[in-house]
PASETI-713093 format. One record per residue (C-alpha): x, y, z. Coordinates in steps of 0.2 Angstrom, whole numbers, plus 5000, padded with zeros to 4 digits. Each point is the difference from the previous one (the first is absolute). Layout:
<pts>
XYZ ...
</pts>
This chain:
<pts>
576459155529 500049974981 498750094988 499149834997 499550025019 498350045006 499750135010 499149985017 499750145013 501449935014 501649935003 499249834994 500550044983 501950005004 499949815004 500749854993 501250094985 501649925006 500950014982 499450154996 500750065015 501849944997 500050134987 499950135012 501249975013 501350104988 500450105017 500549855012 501850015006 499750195001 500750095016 498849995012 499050165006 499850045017 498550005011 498950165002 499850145013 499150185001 500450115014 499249985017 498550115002 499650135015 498250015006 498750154996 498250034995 498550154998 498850084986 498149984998 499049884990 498949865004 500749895015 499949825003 501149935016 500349835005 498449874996 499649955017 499049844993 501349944990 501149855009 501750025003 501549894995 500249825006 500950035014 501449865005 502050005007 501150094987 501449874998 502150055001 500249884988 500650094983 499749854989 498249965008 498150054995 499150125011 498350065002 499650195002 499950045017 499550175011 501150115008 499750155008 499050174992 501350144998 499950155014 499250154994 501050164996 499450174996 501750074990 499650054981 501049924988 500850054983 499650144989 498249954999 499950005020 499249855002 499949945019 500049815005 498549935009 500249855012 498749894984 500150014981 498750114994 499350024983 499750164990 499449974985 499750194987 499250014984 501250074988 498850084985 501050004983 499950074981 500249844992 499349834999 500949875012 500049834990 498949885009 500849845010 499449884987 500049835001 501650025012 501349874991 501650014998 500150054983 498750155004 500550164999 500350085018 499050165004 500950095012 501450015013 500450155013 502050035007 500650125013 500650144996 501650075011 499450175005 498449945004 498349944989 500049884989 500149974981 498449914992 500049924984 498749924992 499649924982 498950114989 498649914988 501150134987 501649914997 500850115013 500849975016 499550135011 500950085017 499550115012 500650095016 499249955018 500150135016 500349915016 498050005003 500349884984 498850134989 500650044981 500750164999 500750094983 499649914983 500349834995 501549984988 499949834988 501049904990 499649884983 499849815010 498649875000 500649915014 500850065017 501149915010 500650115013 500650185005 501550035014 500350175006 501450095007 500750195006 500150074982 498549894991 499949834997 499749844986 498449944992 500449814992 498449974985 499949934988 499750064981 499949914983 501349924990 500249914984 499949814995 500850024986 499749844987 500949865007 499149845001 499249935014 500249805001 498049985006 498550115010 499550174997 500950145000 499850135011 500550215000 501750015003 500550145014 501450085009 500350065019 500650175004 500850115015 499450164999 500750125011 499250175007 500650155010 499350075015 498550084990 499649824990 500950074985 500849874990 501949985000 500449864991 499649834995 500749864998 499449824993 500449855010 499649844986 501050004987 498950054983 500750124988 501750024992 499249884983 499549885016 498049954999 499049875013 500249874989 501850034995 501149845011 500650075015 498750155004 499450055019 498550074998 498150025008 498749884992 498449955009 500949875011 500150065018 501350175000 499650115017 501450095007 500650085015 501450145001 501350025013 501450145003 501550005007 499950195004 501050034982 499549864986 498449924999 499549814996 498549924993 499749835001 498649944991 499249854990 500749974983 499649914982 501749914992 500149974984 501149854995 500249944980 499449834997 500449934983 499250114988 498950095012 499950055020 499449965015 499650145014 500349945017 499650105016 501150025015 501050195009 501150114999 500650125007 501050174994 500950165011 499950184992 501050135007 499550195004 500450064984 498849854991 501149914993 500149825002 501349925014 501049884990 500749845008 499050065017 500649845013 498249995004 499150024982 499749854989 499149954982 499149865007 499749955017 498649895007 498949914987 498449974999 500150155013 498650125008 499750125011 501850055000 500750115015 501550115005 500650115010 501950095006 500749935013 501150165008 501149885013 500549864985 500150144987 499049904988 498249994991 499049845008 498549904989 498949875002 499049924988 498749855000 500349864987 499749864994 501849954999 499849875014 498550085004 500650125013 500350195007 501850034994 501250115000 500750054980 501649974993 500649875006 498349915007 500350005018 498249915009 499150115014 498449895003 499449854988 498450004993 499149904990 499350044980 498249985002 499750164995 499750085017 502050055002 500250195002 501150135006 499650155010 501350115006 501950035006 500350115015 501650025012 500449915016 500750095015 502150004998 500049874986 498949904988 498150004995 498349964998 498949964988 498449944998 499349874989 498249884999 499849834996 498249934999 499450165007 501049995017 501250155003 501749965007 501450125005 501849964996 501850075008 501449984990 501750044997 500549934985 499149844993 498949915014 499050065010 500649975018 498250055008 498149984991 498750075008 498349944996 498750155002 498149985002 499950084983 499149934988 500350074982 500949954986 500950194996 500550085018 501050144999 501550035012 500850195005 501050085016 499250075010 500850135012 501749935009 500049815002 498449964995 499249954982 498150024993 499349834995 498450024989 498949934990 498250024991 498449945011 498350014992 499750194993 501650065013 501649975005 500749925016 501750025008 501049965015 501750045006 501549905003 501650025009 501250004985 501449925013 498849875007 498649974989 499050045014 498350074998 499750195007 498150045007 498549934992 499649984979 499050154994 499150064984 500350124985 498550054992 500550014984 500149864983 501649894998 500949974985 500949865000 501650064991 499950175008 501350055013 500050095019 501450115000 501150045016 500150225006 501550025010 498950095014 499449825003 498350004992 499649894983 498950044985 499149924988 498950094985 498549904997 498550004987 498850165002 499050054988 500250014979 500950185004 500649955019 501249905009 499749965020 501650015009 500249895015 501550055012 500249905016 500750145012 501649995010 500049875017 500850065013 
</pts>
């Protein structure tokens, strides 16, 4: 997308900018990155709060014959509710039931949670939640102070100690493991005084790693655009974060970190620029320094791109993406562009999420006109689409325990959800509520006792944290 280009509150703004578009597949011919996995998750549950179970008015799942045919569609069909089992699970001790059960707990904080907004995809995001080794969780969430702000959540997913903070005015994402973890914000940059070829211009900002110990004390940081060094957003060849669409998600690999974001590319016309809007994707290692020539990294992937995904794939040894695009209009794999489901540009195209199947490949979840669809895949095309009963055009996608996945997505005030078998695509048990606001970019996040969280809108000083307990 070029700065001449009007801004609209979907992917329906990505459409129709084929020339400008050739100017951004500077990465094709690139190695290809391989596809994504997380490690399977065990099951688990427990702590108190407010409890909503299964929605016994809510239908369940078209049902219909799943079919052996890898290449073939399929709609979502029943299989079997999982056996109880009493067994706690994890450092937290959370035990399995034979449904998924909701607790939701009110977590009261000392700063202002920035509200959801208008929801777009060039909105700041409020908050995200990740699982913390030993047990808990860390909590971050955007002040209305400039600051990032983290926090420290015991396994009854109440705050406990005091909140550290960082300079941001956008999160992204935070990613946690044994000895802290990594916070990817955003902060501001400079435009410099290049010369843009039409539009407005717009702030000029930068995307950051931030990296904290086991306490939330900053280690390091590390920026992952390109400003500085005598390089400005309007300088030819800058990476930076405009208003264009620029979420991210982190993954790890257990030692270096990736993000994987929404970029602005500045590329010299004649006597002035134009900014285009497309990926990219950078590796830090331990120390923060940034993994040069990483096989999977890239400048530019997709383009026009949104909501960009990744995760580590353990068995292939590699980082896996998808991204939506209107690049043929498509969910896509990055660098090269290898198709997973074709879509069309009406402005109704949009990612969800990427989770592992069982011994090898994926899923991930996308909507197209408001219908929900599932996709397995390896590399490239999907070889089986589910099409869910969900209507919505943001689900959200997350393991859920071993061999199963969390489908979810926002219905009226609340949340609904239902379970899939992440080998068949087979539904598990009967849909069932969260009584708690959506937010369309926000992300469920996967605990390996087998449980899910997600950290919704309280309050001006609260955030409501809705974890779906283990299944047995």
């Amino acid at each position: 997308m070029s700065i001449g280009d009007t801004p609209s509150s979907s992917a329906g703004r990505h459409r129709g900018r084929a020339s400008k578009r050739r100017l951004l597949l500077v990465a094709a011919g690139l190695s290809a990155v391989a596809v994504l996995a997380t490690a399977a998750l065990t099951a688990a549950a427990g702590g108190p709060g407010s409890w909503f179970g299964s929605d016994p008015a809510a239908p369940a799942q078209a049902q219909g014959p799943a079919t052996p045919d890898p290449s073939a569609s399929a709609s979502a069909t029943t299989s079997p509710a999982a056996s109880p089992s009493a067994q706690p699970v994890g450092p937290c001790a959370r035990v399995a039931g034979p449904k998924p059960v909701v607790k939701v707990t009110e977590v009261k904080l000392s700063a202002a949670v920035t509200g959801y907004g208008r929801e777009g995809d060039t909105e700041p995001l409020p908050m995200a939640i990740a699982e913390r080794p030993a047990g808990g969780s860390w909590l971050a969430w955007l002040g209305t102070n400039g600051r990032v702000h983290l926090g420290r959540l015991d396994c009854d997913d109440k705050l406990i100690g005091t909140p550290t903070s960082f300079v941001g005015i956008d999160l992204q994402d935070v990613h946690a493991d044994r000895t802290g973890g990594v916070v990817l914000l955003t902060r501001k940059g400079d435009c410099g005084g290049g010369k843009l070829c039409g539009g407005s211009s717009s702030p000029c900002k930068t995307m950051y790693m931030v990296r904290f110990d086991d306490t939330g004390r900053q280690v390091w940081e590390r920026q992952v655009t390109n400003l500085g060094g005598g390089r400005t957003g309007y300088d030819d060849g800058a990476r930076f974060v405009w208003w264009y669409q620029h979420h991210g998600r982190l993954a790890t690999d257990g030692k270096n970190y990736a993000a994987y974001f929404g970029v602005a590319i500045t590329v010299r016309n004649g006597s002035c620029v134009d900014i285009h809007e497309g990926d990219r994707m950078q590796v830090v290692d331990a120390n923060g320094r940034l993994v040069s020539g990483h096989r999977d990294s890239f400048e530019v992937g997709c383009s026009h791109s949104w909501t960009t995904r990744i995760v580590w794939d353990p068995r292939t040894s590699h980082y896996a993406m998808v991204c939506a695009t209107d690049n043929a209009c498509r969910i896509a794999q990055p660098d090269p562009y290898r198709t997973v489901a074709a879509g069309t540009c009406d402005g109704s195209l949009f990612g969800g999420d990427l989770v592992l199947a069982p011994s090898r490949g994926y899923w991930t979840a996308w909507s197209q006109g408001g219908g929900v669809r599932l996709e397995r895949f390896t590399t490239g095309k999907s070889n089986l689409t589910i099409k869910t009963a969900a209507r919505s055009s943001h689900p959200h996608l997350v393991s859920y325990g071993t061999g199963r996945m969390l489908l979810a997505w926002a219905s009226g005030s609340a949340i609904a959800a239902q379970v899939y078998d992440a080998a068949t695509g087979k539904t598990v048990g009967a849909k069932f509520t969260a009584n708690v606001r959506d937010h369309d970019y926000q992300a469920f996040k996967a605990y390996s006792d087998g449980s899910a969280a997600y950290p919704a809108a309280g309050g001006g000083k609260s955030i409501r944290i809705a974890r779906v307990l283990p299944l047995a």
